[in-house]
N, CA, C and O atoms as a MOPAC input file, in Angstrom:
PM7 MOZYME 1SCF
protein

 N     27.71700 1     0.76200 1   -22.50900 1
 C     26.57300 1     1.30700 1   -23.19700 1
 C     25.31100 1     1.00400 1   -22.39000 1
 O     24.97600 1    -0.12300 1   -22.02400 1
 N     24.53900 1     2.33600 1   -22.11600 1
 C     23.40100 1     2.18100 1   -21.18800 1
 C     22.43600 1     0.77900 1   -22.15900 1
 O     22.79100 1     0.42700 1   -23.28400 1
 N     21.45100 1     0.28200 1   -21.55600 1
 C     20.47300 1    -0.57500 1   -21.87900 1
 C     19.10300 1     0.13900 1   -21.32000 1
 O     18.95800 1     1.06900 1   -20.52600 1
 N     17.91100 1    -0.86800 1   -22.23300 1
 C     16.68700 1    -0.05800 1   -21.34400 1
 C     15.37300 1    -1.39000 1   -21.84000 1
 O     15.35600 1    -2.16200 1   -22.79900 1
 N     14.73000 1    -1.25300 1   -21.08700 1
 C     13.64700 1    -2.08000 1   -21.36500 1
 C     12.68900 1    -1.52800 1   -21.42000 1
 O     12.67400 1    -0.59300 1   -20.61900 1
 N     11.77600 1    -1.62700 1   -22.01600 1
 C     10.31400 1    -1.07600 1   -22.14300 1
 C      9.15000 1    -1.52900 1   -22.52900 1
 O      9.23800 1    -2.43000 1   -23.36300 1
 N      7.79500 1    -1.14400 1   -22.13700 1
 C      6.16300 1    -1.95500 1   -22.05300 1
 C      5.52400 1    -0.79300 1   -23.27700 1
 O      5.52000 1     0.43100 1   -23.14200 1
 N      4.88600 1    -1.75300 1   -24.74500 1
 C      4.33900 1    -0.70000 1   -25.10400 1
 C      3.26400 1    -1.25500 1   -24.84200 1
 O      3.11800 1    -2.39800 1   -24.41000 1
 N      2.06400 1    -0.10300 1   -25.20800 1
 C      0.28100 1    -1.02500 1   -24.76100 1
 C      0.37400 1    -0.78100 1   -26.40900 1
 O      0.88000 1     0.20600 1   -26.94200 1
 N     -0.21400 1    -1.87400 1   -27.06200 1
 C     -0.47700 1    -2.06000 1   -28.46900 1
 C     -2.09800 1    -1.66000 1   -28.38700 1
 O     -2.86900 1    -1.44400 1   -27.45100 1
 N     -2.22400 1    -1.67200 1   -29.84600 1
 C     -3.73300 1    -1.28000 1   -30.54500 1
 C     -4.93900 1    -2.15200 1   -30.07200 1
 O     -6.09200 1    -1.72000 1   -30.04400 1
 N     -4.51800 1    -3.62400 1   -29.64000 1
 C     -5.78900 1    -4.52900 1   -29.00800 1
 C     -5.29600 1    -4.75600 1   -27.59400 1
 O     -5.49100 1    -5.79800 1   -26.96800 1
 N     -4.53200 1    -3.52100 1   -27.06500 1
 C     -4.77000 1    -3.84700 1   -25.47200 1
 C     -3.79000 1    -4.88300 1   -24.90900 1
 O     -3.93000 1    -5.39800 1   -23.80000 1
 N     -2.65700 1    -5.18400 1   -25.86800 1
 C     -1.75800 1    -6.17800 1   -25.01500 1
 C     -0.79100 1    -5.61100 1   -24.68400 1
 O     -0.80900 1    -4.41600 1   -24.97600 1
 N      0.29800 1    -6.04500 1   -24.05800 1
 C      1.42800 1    -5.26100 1   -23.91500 1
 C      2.22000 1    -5.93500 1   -24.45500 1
 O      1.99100 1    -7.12200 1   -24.69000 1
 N      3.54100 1    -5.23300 1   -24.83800 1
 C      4.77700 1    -5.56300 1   -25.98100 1
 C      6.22700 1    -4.93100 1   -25.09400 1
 O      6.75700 1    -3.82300 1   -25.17100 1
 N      6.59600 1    -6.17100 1   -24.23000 1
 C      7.68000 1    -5.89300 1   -23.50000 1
 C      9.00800 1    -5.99700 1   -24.56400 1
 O      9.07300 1    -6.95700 1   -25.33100 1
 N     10.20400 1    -4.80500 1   -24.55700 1
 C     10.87500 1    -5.40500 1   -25.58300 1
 C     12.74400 1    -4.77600 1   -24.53400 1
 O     12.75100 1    -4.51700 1   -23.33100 1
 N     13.48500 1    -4.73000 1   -25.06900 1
 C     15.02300 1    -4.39700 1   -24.83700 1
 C     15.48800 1    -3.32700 1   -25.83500 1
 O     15.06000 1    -3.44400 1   -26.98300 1
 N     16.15800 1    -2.48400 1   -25.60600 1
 C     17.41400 1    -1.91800 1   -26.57100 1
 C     18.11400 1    -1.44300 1   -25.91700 1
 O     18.22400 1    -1.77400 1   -24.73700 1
 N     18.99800 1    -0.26800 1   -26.62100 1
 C     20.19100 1     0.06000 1   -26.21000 1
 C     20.21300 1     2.00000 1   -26.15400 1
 O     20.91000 1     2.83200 1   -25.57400 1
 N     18.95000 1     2.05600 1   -27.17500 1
 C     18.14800 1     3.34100 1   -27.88500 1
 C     16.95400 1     3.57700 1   -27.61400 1
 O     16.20700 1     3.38300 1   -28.57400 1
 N     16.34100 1     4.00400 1   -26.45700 1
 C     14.91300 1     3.80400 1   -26.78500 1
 C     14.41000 1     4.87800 1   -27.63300 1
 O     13.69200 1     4.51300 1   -28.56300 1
 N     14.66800 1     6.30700 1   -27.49000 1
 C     13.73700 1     6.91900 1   -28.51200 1
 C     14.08800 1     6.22500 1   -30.24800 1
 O     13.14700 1     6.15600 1   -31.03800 1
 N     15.30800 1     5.82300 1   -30.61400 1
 C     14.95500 1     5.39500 1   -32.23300 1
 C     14.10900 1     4.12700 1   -31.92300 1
 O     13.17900 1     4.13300 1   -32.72900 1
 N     14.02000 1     2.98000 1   -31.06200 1
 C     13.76900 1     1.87000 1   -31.10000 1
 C     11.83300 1     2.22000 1   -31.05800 1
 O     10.94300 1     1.56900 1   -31.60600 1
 N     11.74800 1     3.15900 1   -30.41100 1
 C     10.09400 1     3.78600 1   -30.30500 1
 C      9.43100 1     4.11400 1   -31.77400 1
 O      8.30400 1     3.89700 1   -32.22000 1
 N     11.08600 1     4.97800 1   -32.56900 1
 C     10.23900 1     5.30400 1   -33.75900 1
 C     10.03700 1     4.38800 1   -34.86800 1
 O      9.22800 1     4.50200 1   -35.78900 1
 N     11.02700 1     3.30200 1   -34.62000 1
 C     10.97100 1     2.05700 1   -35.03100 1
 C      9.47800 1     1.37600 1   -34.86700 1
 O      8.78000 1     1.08600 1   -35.83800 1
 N      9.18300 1     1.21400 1   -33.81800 1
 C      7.97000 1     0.74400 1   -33.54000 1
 C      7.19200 1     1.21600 1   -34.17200 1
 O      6.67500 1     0.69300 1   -35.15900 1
 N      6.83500 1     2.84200 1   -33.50600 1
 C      5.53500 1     3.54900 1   -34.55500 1
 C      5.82000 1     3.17000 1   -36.12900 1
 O      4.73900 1     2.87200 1   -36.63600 1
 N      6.75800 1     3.08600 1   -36.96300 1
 C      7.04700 1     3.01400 1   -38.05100 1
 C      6.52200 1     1.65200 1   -38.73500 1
 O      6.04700 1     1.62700 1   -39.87100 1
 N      6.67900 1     0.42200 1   -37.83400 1
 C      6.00300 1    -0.60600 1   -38.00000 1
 C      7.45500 1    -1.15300 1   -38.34000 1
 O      7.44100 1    -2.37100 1   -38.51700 1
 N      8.31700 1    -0.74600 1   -38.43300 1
 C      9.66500 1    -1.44900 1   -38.71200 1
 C     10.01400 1    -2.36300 1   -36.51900 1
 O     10.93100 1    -3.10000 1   -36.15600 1
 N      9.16300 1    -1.96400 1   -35.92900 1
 C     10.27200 1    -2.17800 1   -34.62300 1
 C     10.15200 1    -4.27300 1   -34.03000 1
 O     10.89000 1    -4.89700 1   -33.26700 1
 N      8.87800 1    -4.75000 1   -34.84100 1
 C      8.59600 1    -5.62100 1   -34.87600 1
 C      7.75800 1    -6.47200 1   -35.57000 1
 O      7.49800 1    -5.79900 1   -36.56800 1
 N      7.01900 1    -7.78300 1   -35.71200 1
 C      5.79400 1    -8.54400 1   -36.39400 1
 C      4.65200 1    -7.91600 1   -35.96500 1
 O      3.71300 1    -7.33600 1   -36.51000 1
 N      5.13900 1    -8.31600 1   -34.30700 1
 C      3.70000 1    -8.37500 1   -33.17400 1
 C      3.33300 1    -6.60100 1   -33.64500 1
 O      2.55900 1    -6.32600 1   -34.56200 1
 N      4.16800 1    -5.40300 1   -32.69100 1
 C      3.57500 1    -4.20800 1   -32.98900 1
 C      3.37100 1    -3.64600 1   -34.20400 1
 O      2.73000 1    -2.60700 1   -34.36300 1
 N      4.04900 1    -4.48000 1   -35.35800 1
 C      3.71000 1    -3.62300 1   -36.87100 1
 C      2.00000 1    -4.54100 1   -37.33600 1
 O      1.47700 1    -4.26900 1   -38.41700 1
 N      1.40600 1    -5.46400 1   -36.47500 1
 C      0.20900 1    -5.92800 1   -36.81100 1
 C     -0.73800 1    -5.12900 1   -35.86400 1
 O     -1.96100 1    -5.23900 1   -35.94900 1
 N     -0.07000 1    -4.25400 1   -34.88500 1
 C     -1.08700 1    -3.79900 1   -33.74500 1
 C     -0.58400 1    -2.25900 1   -33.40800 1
 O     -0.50300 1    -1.72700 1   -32.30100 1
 N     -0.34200 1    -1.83500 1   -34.41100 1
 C     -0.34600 1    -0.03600 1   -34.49000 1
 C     -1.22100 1     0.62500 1   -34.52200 1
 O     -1.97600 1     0.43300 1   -35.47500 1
 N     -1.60500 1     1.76400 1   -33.50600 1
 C     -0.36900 1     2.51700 1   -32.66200 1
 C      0.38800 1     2.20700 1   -31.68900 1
 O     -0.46600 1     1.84800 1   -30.87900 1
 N      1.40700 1     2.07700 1   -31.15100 1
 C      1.64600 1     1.66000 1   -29.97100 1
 C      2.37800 1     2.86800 1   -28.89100 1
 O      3.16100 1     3.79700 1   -29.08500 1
 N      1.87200 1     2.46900 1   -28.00800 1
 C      2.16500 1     4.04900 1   -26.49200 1
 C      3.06400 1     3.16600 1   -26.07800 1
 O      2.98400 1     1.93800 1   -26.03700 1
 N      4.10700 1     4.03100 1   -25.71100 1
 C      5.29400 1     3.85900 1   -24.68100 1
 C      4.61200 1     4.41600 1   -23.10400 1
 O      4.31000 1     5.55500 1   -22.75100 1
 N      4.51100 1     2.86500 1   -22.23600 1
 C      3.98800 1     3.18400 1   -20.75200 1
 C      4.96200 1     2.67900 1   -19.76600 1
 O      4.78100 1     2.14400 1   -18.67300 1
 N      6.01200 1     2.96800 1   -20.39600 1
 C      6.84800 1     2.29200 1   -18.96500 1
 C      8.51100 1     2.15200 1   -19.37500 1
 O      8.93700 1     1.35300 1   -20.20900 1
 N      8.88900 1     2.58800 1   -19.02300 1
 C     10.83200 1     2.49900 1   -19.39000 1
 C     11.41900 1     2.41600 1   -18.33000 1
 O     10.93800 1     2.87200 1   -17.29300 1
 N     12.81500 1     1.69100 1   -18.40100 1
 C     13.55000 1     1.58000 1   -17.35600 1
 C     14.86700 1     1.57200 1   -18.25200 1
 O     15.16400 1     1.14600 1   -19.36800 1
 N     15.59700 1     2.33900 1   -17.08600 1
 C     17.29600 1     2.44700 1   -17.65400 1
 C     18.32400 1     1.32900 1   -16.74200 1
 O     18.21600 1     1.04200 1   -15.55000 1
 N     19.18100 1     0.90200 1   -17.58500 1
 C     20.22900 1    -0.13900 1   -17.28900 1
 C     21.84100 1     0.30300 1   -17.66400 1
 O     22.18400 1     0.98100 1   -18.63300 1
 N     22.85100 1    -0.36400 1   -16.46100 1
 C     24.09800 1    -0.05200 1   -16.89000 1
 C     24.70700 1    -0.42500 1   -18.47400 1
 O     25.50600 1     0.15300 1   -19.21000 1
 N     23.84900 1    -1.78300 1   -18.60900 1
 C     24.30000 1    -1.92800 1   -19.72100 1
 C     22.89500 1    -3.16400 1   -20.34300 1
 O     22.16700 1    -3.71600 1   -19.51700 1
 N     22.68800 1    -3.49100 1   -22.36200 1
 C     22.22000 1    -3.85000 1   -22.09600 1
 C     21.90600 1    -5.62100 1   -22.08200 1
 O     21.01200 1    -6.33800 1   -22.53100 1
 N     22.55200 1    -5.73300 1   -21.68600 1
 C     22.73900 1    -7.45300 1   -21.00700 1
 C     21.97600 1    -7.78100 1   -19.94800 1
 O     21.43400 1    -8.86600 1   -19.73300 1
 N     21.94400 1    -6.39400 1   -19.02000 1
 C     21.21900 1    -6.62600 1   -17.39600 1
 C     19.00400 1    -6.18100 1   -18.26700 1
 O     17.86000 1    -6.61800 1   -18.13500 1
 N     19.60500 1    -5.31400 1   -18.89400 1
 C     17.89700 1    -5.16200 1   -19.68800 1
 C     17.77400 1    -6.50500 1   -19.82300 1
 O     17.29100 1    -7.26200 1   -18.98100 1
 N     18.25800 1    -6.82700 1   -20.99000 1
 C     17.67500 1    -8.19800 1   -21.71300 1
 C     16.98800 1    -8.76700 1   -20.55600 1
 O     15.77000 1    -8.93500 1   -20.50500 1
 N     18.02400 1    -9.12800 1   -19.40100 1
 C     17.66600 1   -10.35300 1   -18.60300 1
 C     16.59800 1    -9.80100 1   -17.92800 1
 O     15.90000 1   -10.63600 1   -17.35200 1
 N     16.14600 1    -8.27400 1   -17.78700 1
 C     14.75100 1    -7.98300 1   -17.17200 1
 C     13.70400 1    -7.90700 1   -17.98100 1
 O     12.56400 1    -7.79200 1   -17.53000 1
 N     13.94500 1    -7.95700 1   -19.15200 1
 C     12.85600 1    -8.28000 1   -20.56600 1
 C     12.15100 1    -9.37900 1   -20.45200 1
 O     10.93700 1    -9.53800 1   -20.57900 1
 N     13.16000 1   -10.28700 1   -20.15200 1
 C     12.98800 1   -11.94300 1   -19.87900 1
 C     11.98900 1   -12.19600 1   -18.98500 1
 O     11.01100 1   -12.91700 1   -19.18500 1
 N     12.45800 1   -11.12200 1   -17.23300 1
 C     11.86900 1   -11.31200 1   -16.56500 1
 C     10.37800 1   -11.15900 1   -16.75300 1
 O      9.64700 1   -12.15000 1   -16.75400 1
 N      9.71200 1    -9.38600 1   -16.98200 1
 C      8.87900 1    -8.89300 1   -17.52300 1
 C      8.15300 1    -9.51100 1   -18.25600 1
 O      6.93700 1    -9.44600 1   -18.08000 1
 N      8.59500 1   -10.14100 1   -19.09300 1
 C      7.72000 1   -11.07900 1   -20.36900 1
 C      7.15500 1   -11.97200 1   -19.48300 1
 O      6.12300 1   -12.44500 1   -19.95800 1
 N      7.47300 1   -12.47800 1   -18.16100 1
 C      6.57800 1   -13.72100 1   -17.94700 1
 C      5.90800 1   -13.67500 1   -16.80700 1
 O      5.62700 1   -14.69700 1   -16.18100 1
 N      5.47000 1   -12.05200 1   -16.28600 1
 C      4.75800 1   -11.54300 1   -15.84400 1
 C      3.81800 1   -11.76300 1   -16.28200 1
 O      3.76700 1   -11.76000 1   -17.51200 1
 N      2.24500 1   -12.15100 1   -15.28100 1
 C      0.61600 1   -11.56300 1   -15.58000 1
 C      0.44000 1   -10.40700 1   -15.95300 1
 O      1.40500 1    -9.65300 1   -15.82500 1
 N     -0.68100 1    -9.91900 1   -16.47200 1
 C     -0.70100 1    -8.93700 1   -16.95200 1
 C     -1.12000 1    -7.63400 1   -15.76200 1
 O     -0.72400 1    -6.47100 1   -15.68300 1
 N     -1.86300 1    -8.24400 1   -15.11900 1
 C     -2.01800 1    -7.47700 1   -13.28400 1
 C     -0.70700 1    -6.87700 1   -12.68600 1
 O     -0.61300 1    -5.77700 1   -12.14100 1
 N      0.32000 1    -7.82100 1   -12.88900 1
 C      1.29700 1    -7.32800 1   -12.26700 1
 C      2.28000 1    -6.61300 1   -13.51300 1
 O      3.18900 1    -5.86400 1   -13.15300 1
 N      2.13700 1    -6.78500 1   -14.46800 1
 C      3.01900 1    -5.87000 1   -15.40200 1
 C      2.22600 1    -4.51300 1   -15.44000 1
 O      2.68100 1    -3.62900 1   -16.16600 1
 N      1.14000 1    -4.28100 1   -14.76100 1
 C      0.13000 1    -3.15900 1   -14.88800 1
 C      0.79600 1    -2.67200 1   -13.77200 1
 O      1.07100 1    -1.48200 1   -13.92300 1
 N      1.15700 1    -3.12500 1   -12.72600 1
 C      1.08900 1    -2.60900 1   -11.48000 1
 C      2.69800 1    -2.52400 1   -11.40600 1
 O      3.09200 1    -2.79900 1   -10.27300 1
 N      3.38200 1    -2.32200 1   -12.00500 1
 C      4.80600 1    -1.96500 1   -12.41700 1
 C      4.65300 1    -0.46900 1   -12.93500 1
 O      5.23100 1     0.57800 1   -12.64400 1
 N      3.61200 1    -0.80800 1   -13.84300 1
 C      3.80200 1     0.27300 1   -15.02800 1
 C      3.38700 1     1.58700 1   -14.30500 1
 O      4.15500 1     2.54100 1   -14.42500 1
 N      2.00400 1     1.77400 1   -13.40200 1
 C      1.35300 1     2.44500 1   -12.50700 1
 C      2.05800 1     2.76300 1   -11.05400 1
 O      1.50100 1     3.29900 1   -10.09600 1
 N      3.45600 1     2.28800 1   -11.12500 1
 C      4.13100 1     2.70400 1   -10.07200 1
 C      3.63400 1     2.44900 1    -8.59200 1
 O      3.77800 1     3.22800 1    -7.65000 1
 N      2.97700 1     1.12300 1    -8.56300 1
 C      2.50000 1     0.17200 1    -7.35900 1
 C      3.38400 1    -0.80600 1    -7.22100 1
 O      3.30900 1    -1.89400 1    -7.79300 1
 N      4.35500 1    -0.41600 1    -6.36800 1
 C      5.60300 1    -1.50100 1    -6.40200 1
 C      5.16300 1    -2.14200 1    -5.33900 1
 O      5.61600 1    -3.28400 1    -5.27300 1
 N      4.12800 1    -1.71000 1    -4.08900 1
 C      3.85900 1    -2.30200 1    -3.24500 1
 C      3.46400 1    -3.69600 1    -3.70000 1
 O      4.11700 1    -4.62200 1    -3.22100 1
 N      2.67400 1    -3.92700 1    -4.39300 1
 C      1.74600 1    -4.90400 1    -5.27000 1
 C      2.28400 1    -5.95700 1    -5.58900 1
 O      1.71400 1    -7.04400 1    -5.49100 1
 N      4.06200 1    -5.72200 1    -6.23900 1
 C      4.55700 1    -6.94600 1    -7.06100 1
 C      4.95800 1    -8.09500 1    -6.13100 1
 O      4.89200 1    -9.22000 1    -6.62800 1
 N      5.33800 1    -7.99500 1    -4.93600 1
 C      5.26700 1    -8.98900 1    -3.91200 1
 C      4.01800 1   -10.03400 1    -3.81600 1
 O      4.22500 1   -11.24200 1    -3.92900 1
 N      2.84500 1    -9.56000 1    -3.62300 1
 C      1.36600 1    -9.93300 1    -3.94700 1
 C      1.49000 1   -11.06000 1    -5.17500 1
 O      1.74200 1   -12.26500 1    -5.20000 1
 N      1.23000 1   -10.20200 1    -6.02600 1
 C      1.40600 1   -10.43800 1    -7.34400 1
 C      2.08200 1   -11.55000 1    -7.76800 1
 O      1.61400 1   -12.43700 1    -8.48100 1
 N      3.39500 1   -11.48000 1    -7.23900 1
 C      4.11000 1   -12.76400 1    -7.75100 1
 C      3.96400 1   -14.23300 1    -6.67400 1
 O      4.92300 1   -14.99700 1    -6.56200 1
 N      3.01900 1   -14.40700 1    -6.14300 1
 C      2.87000 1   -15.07000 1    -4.61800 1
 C      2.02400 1   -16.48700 1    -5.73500 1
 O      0.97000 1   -16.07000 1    -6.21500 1
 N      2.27900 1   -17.60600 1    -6.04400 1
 C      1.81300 1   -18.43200 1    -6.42700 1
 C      0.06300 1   -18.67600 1    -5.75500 1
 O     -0.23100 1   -18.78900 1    -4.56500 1
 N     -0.83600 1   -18.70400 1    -6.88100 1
 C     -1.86900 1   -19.32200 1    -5.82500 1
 C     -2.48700 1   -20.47700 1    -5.83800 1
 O     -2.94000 1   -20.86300 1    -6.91600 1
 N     -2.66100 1   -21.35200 1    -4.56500 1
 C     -2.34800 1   -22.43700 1    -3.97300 1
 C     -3.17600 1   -23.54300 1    -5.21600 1
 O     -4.26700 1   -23.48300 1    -5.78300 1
 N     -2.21400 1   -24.35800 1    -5.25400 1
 C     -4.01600 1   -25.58100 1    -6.13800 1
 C     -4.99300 1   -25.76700 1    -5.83800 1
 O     -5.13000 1   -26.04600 1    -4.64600 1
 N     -6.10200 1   -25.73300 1    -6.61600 1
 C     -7.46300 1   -26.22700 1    -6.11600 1
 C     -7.70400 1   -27.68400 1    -7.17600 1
 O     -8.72300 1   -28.35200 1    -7.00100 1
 N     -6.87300 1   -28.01700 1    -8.06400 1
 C     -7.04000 1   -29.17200 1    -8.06400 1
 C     -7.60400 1   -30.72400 1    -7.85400 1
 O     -7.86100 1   -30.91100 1    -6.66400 1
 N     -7.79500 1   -31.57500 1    -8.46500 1
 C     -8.40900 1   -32.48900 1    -7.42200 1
 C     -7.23900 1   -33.75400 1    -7.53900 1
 O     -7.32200 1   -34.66600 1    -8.36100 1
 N     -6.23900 1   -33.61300 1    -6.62700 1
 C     -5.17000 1   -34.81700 1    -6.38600 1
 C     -6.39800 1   -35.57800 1    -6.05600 1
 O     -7.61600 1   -35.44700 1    -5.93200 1
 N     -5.13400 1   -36.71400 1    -5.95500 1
 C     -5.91500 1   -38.29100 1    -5.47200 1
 C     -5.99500 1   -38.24100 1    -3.69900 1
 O     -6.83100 1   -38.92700 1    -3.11200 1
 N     -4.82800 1   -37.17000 1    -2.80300 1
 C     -5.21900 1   -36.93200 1    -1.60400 1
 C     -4.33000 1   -38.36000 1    -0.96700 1
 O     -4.22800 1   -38.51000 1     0.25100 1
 N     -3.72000 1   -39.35700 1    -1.95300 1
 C     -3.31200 1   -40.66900 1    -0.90700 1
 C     -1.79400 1   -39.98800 1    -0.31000 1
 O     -1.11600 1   -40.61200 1     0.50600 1

């Protein structure tokens, strides 16, 4: 059974990464306010981004991934700048103040 993951942009501008197995019922789910807490408190929500999977076990585990994405780089997924996610995921360095011993 195919899998799929998907980014909705909610009503205050966040995004709502989620999994199924269905996306158009799992969408009308959403609009319906049945598809979750988070999007049934932040309706309407736009579908900006889908991806299809062999099955969905391999979604989930890119849901996972997705979810702990910045929001720069879950933008730059969604906008089809794949160049970017390399960038993007590049840790940046401490500025910290160690002790330096």
């Amino acid at each position: 059974m195919k899998g799929y993951i998907y980014i909705l942009l909610c009503s205050n501008g966040q995004y709502y990464t989620g999994s199924t197995n269905n996306i158009e019922i799992r969408l009308v789910q959403h609009q319906n306010g049945e598809g979750s807490n988070y999007t049934k408190r932040h309706l309407p929500v736009e579908l900006v981004y889908v991806e299809e999977f062999d099955n969905i076990k391999d979604a989930f585990y890119r849901e996972k991934q997705i979810q702990g994405w910045s929001r720069k780089k879950k933008e730059a997924l969604i906008n089809g700048e794949y160049s970017k996610l390399p960038e993007l995921s590049k840790k940046v360095p401490s500025t910290g103040s160690g002790t330096g011993k």
